[in-house]
N, C-alpha and C positions, 0 to 999 in steps of 0.2 A: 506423751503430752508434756514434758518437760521443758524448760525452756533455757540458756544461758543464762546465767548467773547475774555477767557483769552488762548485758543487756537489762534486765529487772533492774540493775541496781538504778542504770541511767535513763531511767521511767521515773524513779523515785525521786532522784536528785532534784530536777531544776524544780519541782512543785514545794519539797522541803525545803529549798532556799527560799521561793514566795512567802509560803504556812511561815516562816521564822522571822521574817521581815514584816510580816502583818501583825505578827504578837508583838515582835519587840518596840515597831512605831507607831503605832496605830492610837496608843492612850496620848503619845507628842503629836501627834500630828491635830488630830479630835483638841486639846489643849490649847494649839497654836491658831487654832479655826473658833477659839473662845467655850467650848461647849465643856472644860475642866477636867481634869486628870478622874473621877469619879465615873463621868459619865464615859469617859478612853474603859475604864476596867470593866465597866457594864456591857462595853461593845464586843470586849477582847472575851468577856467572859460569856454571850452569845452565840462566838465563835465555836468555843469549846464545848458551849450545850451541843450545838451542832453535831460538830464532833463526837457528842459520848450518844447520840441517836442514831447517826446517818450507819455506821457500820450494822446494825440489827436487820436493816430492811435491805442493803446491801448486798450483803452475806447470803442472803436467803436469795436474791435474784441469781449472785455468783451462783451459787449450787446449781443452777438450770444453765445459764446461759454460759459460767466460766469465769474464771478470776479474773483475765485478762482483758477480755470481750469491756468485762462491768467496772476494772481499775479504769480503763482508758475511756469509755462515757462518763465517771465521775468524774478524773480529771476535764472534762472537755466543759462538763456542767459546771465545775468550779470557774470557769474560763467568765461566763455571762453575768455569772452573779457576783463577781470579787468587780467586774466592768463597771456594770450598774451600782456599785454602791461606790465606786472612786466617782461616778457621773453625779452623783446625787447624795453626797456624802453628808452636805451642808444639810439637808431634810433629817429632823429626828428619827425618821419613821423611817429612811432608808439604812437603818444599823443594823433592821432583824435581815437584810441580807445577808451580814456576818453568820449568822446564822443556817444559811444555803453553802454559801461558801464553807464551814465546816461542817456540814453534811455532808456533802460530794468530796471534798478534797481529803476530808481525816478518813471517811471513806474506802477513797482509792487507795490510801497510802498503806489502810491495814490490807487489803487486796495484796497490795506487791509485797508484804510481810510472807501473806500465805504463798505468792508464785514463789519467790527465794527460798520457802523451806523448800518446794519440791523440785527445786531447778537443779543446776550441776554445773561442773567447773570447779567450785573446791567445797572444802569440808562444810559440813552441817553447821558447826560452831562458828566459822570464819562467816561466812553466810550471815547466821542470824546478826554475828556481833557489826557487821558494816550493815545491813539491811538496817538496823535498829538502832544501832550508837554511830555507826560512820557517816550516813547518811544526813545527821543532825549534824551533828560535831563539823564536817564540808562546809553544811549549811552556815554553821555560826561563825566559821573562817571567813567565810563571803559576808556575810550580814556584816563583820566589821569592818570590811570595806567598805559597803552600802552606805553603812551609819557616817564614815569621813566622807562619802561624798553626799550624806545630809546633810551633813554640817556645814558643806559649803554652797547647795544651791536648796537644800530645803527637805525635808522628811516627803511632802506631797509628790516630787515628781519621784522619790525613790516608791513610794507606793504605786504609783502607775503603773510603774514595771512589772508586779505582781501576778497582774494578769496573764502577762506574756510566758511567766512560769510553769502556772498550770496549763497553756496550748500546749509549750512544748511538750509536757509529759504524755498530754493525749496522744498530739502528734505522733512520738515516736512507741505508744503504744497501739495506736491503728497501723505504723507502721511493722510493729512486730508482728500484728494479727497477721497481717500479708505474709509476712516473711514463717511465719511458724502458724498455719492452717490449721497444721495437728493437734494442736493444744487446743482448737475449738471444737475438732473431731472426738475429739480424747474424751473432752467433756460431755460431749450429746451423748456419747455411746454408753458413759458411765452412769449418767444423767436416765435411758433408757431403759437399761440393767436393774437400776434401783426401780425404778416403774411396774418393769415387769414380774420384779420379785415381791 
């Protein structure tokens, strides 16, 4: 039920460059749209409530259905709700989206933490330390690219972008479903086993 290595990793990536781009502009952007740097941390900080719940109820569906099945529906549910609140950003009420959006997305990304420990291609340690620090650290290489092209046409149209991060990741994780079946066999049978015992 194992999966490639640097396949997980490139599930992870393009949604950590989004998650990093929506922290780091998100309180300028909210600011530049007059709603003040106060109310940017209340948003950003939404976000991460998100985030410290969504992985519990998560986690518990993985065990049934499989880590990869349930990384790539979160990513894809991060997809709607990061849309709708770039759509409706200017509404107060549309912030606790933030909130959806780090549910699903901090979510899926601790998902491909647990495919990476059990996957192969190189070591345990190499593994965790790019699944966990590589993957950010990529991410923050690009955000500063991102941030000079806010600078010159504006934080709001780099937010847009956002969305299209979290499809990719789903995308190329329904695409792995396809491509690595077994890892969803893996998991029914193991999933049955525990049942039956």
């Amino acid at each position: 039920g194992a999966l490639p290595f640097w396949k997980v990793l490139g599930i992870g990536l393009p949604a950590a460059v989004s998650t990093t781009v929506i922290q780091q502009l998100t309180p300028t952007y909210l600011d530049e749209l007059g709603f003040g740097l106060t109310f940017g941390g209340f948003s950003t900080a939404l976000f991460g409530w998100g985030g410290g719940v969504g992985p519990f109820l998560w986690a518990a569906i993985a065990h049934r259905k499989g880590g990869l099945t349930c990384s790539a529906w979160a990513f894809l549910l991060s997809f709607p709700f990061m849309l709708l609140y770039m759509v409706f950003v200017r509404h107060p009420a549309a912030h606790w989206l933030l909130f959806g959006v780090g549910f699903s997305a901090m979510s899926a990304y601790i998902l491909t933490i647990t495919l990476a420990r059990e996957a192969y291609g190189v070591s345990l340690g190499l593994r965790m330390a790019l699944i966990v620090g590589g993957t950010w650290g990529i991410a923050m290489i690009l955000v500063l690219g991102l941030a000079a092209i806010a600078d010159r046409v504006g934080t709001g149209p780099v937010l847009w972008l956002t969305p299209a991060g979290y499809l990719v990741s789903a995308l190329l994780g329904f695409w792995m479903l396809r491509r690595h079946p077994e890892s969803v066999r893996y998991r029914r049978v193991m999933s049955a086993a525990e049942t039956s015992a």
